[in-house]
N, C-alpha and C positions, 0 to 999 in steps of 0.2 A: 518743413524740414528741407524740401526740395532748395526753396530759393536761400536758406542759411547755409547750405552748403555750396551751390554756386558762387555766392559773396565770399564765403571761406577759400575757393579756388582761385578767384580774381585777387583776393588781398593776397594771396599766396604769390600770384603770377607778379603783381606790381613789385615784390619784395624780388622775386626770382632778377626782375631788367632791372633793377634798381642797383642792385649788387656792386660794387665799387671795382674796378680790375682789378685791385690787388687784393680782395678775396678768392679771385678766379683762378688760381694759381695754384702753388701746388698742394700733393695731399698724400699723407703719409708717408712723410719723410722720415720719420721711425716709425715701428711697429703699431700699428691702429690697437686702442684700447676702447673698453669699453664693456657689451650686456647686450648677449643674446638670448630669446626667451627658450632655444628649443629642447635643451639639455633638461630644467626643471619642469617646462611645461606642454612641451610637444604642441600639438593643433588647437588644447584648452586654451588657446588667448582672445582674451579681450578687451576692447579700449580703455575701458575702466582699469584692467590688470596692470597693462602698460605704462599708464600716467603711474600708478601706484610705484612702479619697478626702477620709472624714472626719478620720481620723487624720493626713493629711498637711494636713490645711490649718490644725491646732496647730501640727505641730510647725514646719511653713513658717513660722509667723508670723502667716500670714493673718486666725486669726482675733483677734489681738492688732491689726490692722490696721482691723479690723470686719466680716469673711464671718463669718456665721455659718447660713446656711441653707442645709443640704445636702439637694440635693432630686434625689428619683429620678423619671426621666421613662419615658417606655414600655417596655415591658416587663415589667415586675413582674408583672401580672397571670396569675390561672390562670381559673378556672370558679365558677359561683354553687352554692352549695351548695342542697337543696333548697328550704330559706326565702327562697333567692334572695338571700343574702351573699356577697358578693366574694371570693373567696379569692386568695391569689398562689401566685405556679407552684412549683415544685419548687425554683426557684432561689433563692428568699426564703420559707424554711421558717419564718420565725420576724418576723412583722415588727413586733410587738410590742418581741422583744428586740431587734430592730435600733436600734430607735426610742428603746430603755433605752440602748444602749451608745450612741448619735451624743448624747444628754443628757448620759449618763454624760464626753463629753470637754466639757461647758460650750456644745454645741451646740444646733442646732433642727432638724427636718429636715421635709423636704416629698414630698408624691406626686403623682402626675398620674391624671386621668382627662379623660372628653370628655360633654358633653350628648348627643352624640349615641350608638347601640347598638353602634357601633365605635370606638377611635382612628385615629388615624392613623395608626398601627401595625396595625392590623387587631383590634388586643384589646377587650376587651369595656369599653365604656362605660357612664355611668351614667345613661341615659334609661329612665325608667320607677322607678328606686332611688336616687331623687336621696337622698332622705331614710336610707333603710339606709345609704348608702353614707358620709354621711356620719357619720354612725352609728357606722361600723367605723370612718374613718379617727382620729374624736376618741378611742377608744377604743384603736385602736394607739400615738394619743400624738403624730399629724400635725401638724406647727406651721403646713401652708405645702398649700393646692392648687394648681395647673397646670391649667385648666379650657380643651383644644383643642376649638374647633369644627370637629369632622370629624363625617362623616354626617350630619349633621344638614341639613335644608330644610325649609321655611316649614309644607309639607304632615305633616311629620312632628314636628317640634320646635316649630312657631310663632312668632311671630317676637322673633330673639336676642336683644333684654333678656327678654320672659319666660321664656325656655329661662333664661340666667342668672341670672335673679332665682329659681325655684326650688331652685336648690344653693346659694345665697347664703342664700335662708331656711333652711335644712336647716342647712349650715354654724353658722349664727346660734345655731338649736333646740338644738346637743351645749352649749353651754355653754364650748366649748373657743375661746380666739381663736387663731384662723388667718388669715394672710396668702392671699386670694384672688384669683391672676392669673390674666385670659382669655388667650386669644390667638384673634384672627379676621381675622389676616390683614390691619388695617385697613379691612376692608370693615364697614359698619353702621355706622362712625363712633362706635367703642364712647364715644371721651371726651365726647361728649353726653350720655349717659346713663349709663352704669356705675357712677361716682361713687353714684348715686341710687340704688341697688340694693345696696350695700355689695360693690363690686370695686375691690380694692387696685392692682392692676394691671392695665391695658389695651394691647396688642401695637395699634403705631399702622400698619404698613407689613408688608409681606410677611415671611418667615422670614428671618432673617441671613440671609448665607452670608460664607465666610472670603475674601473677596475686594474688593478697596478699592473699586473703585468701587460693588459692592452697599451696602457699607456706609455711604458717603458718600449715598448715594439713601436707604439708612433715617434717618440720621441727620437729616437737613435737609427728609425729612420730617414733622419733627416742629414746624421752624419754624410759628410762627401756634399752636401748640395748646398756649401755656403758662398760658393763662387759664385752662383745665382742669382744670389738677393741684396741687398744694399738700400741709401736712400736716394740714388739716383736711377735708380735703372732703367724706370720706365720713361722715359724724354725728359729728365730731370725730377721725376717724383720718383714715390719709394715704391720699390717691389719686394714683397716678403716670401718664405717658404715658410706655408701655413699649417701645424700638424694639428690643429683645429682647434675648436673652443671649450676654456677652461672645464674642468668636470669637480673645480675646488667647491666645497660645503655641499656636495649632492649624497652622500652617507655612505658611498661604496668605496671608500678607501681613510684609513686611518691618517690623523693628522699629519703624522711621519712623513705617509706615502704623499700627500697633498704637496707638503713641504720640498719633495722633492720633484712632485709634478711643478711646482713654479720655478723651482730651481733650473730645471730644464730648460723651460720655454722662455727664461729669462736668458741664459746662458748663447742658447740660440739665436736670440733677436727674434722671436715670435712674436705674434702676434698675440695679444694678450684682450681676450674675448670673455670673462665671467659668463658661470652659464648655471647659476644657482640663484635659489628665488632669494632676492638682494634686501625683502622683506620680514624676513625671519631668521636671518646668520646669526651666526653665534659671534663672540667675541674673538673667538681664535680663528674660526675662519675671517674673519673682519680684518685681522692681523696678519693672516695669511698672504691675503688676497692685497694690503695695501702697504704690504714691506717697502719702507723708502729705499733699503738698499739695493735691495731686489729688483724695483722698479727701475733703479738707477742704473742696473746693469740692461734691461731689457733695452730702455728707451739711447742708451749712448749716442749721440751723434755720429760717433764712426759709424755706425751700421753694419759694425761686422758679425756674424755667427760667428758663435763659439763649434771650435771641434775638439774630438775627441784623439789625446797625443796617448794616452796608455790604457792600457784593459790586460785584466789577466784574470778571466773566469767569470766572476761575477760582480768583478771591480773595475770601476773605470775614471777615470782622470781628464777631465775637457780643459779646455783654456781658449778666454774670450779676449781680445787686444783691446783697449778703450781708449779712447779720444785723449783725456791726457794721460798717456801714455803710461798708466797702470796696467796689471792683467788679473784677471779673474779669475779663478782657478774653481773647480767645480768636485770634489769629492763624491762618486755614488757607490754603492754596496747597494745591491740585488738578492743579498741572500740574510736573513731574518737577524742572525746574529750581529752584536755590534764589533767591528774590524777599526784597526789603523792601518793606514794608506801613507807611506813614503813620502812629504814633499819635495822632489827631486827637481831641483834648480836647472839641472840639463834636459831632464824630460822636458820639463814648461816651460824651455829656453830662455831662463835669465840666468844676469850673473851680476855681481854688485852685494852689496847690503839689502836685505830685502826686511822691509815691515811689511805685518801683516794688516787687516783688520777680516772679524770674522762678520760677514752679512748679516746671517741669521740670528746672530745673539745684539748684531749694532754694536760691537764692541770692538774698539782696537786693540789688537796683542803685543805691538810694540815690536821690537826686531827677533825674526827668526830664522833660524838657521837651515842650512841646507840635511836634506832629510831628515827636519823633523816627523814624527808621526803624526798624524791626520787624527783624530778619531768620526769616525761614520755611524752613524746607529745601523741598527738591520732594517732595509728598506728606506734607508735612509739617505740626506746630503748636508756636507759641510762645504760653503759656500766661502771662499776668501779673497778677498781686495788685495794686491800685493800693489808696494809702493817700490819702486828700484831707484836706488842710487850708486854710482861707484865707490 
């Protein structure tokens, strides 16, 4: 076992200097997609789990859709070996060859660790190894970090852009690009600074959870922080505001409410992270999760977040600008019953002839007029393409 996975480490490392410079380049220039294990399976993973989770998101489609980062969250880890290298536990004997086989399906995959000398999981973090540790990860062939602020305080880590910005240079030093997301909770106000320190992803609000109105509270607090993120912002890559990873197909919210969790984080330019076991989905979540319009609004080359131009109670109106020069307009209703919402040409600042097409159904509506009504379900989103001409 020993010497198959040294050989797996070396054939890792020759691929690592092998690399052409213009793989080396940038990374997440729109919003990073993909499949985090933590949402469906918390610390229960295991390598076997993982192949399985990557192999279903081929053959699903998914990644013909655009996920393509498969990233394992806590638990992997075992003990430092004497030189003080990370090793993983009994359950990822191999994560080298994990890392060959998730490549091997045309994928990327990602790991998690923490600044501070725990996760949040209780495993061992990498304060003090920022450098080894990235070390080993470019060397397993890591596309993708998960950087949790746990344990960590001002007295012992200093404060979090420096804690950050040490795994970000370390990161930088392998020579491998990696996609690197914090999460802190939104405390520190990462989208200030992060960008500057080279972090791909910043968590803007507390942990998901599968529950609509948590996720309506992430979501819209993201409102005001689109001047932040873009796809240049970190030295020519993308920096995102991250209100964390998908909660679509995990059973705590009705398809409704799902529909409008993607609707969100499409609107926004989120980062779009599946966090459902990609094994057992249903059809509707399948559909959910790989809306081509939908998708088409998240990943736009402009890079802009959508904000919010009207609200009045439990209704509210976003609009996203797109690349050629369409807008997007975002319907939500908060409250059970189904409402219609104004299309006001002055509120979502056009003027011209406007066609519509509506996302969610994939269907164009052909030319429509200024204040038409919307219809919203309750807990609901109507999602629309506008096309402007004079």
């Amino acid at each position: 076992m020993r010497a198959s996975r040294l050989l797996s480490l070396l054939l890792c490392a020759l691929v690592l200097f092998s690399y052409p410079v213009s793989t080396m380049g940038q990374v997440a220039t729109t919003p990073p997609m993909g499949w985090n294990s933590w949402n469906a399976f918390h610390k229960s993973i295991t390598d076997t789990l993982i192949r399985n989770e990557a192999a279903a998101m081929v053959s699903s489609g998914m990644l013909a859709a655009g996920y393509n980062y498969v990233n394992i969250d806590d638990g992997w880890q075992g003990t430092r070996d004497a030189n003080g290298n990370i090793q993983s536990n009994a359950r990822f004997p191999d994560m080298a060859g994990l890392a060959t086989y998730v490549h091997g399906l045309g994928l990327k995959i990602g790991i998690y660790s923490s600044p501070g000398p725990r996760t949040c999981g209780g495993n061992i973090g990498s304060f003090g190894h920022e450098a080894q540790d990235a070390q080993t990860f470019a060397a397993w062939g890591m596309d993708f970090l998960k950087y949790d602020w746990c344990s960590c305080y001002p007295k012992l880590c200093g404060a979090p852009k420096d804690a950050i910005s040490k795994m970000s240079a370390a990161l930088q030093s392998t020579g491998r690009p990696m996609v690197f997301k914090i999460s802190t909770y939104g405390e520190f106000k990462p989208w200030l600074w992060a960008a500057s320190v080279g972090v791909n992803m910043w968590g803007t609000s507390l942990d998901l959870k599968d529950e609509y109105f948590r996720m309506i509270a992430t979501a819209t607090a993201n409102d005001g922080l689109e001047s932040f993120s873009g796809p240049k912002v970190v030295n020519g890559n993308g920096g995102w505001n991250d209100p964390d990873m998908l909660q679509v197909g995990n059973g705590g919210m009705t398809d409704t409410e799902y529909r409008t969790h993607m609707s969100f984080w499409a609107i926004m330019a989120a980062p779009l992270i599946a966090g459902n076991d990609l094994t057992k989905m249903s059809a509707t979540t399948l559909a959910l999760l790989t809306n081509a319009d939908i998708i088409a609004v998240d990943q736009d080359p402009l890079g802009e977040q959508g904000h919010r131009v009207w609200q009045q109670g439990p209704q509210e109106i976003w609009v996203k600008p797109m690349a050629d020069g369409t807008v997007v307009v975002g319907f939500f209703n908060r409250v059970e019953g189904a409402t219609t919402l104004a299309l006001s040409f002055n509120t979502i600042g056009v003027k011209g002839n406007v066609s519509a097409r509506d996302l969610w159904q994939q269907k164009d509506l052909g030319p429509i007029k200024d204040h038409t009504a919307i219809l919203v379900a309750g807990h609901g989103a109507t999602m629309l393409r506008l096309t402007v001409t004079p």
